[in-house]
N, C-alpha and C positions, 0 to 999 in steps of 0.2 A: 416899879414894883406893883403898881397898881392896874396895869395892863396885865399882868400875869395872874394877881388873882382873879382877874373876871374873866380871865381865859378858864381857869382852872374851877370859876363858879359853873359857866357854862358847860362843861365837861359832867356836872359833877348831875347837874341837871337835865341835861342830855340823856345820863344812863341812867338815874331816876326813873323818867316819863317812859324809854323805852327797853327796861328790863322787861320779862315776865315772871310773874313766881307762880312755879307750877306745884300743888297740891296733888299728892297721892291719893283718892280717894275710895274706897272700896263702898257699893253701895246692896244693899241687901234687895232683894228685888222678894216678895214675895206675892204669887200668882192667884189669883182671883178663882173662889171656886163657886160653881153657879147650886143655887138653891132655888130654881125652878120647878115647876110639876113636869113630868114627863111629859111629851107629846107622842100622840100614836103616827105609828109607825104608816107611811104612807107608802100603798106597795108602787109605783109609780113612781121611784123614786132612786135617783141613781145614788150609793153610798160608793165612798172614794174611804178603802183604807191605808193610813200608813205606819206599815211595821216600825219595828224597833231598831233594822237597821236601815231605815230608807226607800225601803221597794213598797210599791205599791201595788192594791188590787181594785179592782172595779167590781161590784155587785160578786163579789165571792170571787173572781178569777184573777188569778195573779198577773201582773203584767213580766214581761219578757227582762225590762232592765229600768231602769230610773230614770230617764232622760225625760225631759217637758214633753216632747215630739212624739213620743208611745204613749205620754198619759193622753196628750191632746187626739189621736188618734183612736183611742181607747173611749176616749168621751164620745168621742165623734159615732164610734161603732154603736156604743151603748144606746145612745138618746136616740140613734136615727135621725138625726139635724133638729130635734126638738129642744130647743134653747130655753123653755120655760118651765121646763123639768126642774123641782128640788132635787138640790143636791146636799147629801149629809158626809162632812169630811170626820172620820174617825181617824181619830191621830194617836199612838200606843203614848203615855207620858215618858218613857225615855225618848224616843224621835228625836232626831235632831231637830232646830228650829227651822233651818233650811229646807229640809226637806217637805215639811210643813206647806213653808210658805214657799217652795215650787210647785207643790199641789195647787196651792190658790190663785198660783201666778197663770197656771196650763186651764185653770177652771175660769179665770179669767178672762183668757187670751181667746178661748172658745167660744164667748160669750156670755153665758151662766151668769144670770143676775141671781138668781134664788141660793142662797147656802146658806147650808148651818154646820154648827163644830158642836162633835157631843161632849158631851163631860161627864161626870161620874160626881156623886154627891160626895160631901166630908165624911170623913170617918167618922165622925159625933152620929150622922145620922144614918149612915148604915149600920149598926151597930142593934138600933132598936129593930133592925129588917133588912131585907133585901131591899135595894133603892137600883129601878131599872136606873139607863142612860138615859140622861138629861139633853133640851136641846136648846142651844142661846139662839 
C-alpha cells in the first residue's frame, strides 16, 4: 500500500510543477501625447504621409500601391541618394499600426537615420488656440 501512495504522491506532484494557469488579461493601453513646442518646418525635408487606409505619399504625391518596395523607391527618387535628409512621418491616428511601422521599416531599410513622427497637441490645449503639429 505504501508503494502506491508515493506512486500516486509523485503523480500528484508531477502535475503540480507542470500545469500552467493561464489568466485572461485585458490591458488598457493608453498612448502618449507629446507637449513639445513646434519645430519649424525644414523645406529640405522629405515628409512621408500615411492615410487612413495605408497608402502612402511622399512630399504631397501619392504613391502608386503600399508595398515597402514603391515606398523605398519613392525615397530613393525623392532624396536623390541623400541619406542625411530629415524625414518627418505623418501618420493619420486611425492608420493601422502596420502600416506605420512599414513606413519606418522602408525608411530604414534605405538608410535614413534622421526622422521624426508628428503629433498633434491635447485637446486641453487646443482648445485655448490653434496648436500647429508637434515634432518628437
Amino acid at each position: 500500500m505504501t508503494p502506491l501512495i508515493d506512486v500516486v504522491f509523485l503523480l500528484l506532484i508531477f502535475f503540480m510543477v507542470t500545469t500552467t494557469f493561464s489568466r485572461e488579461t485585458r490591458l488598457l493601453v493608453n498612448l502618449p501625447e507629446a507637449n513639445a513646442e513646434a519645430a519649424q518646418s525644414n523645406p529640405s525635408q522629405i515628409e512621408i504621409l500615411v492615410s487612413r487606409d495605408g497608402s502612402y505619399s511622399i512630399n504631397g504625391r501619392a504613391l502608386v500601391n503600399s508595398r515597402i518596395e514603391t515606398l523605398v523607391q519613392g525615397l530613393e527618387i525623392e532624396s536623390g541618394g541623400d541619406r542625411s535628409l530629415p524625414i518627418l512621418l505623418i501618420a493619420d491616428a486611425e492608420a493601422t499600426h502596420q502600416s506605420v511601422v512599414t513606413a519606418m521599416d522602408g525608411i530604414g531599410q534605405y538608410g535614413f537615420t534622421r526622422m521624426s513622427i508628428a503629433t498633434q497637441r491635447p485637446q486641453q490645449l487646443e482648445e485655448s488656440g490653434p496648436a500647429p503639429t508637434d515634432l518628437l
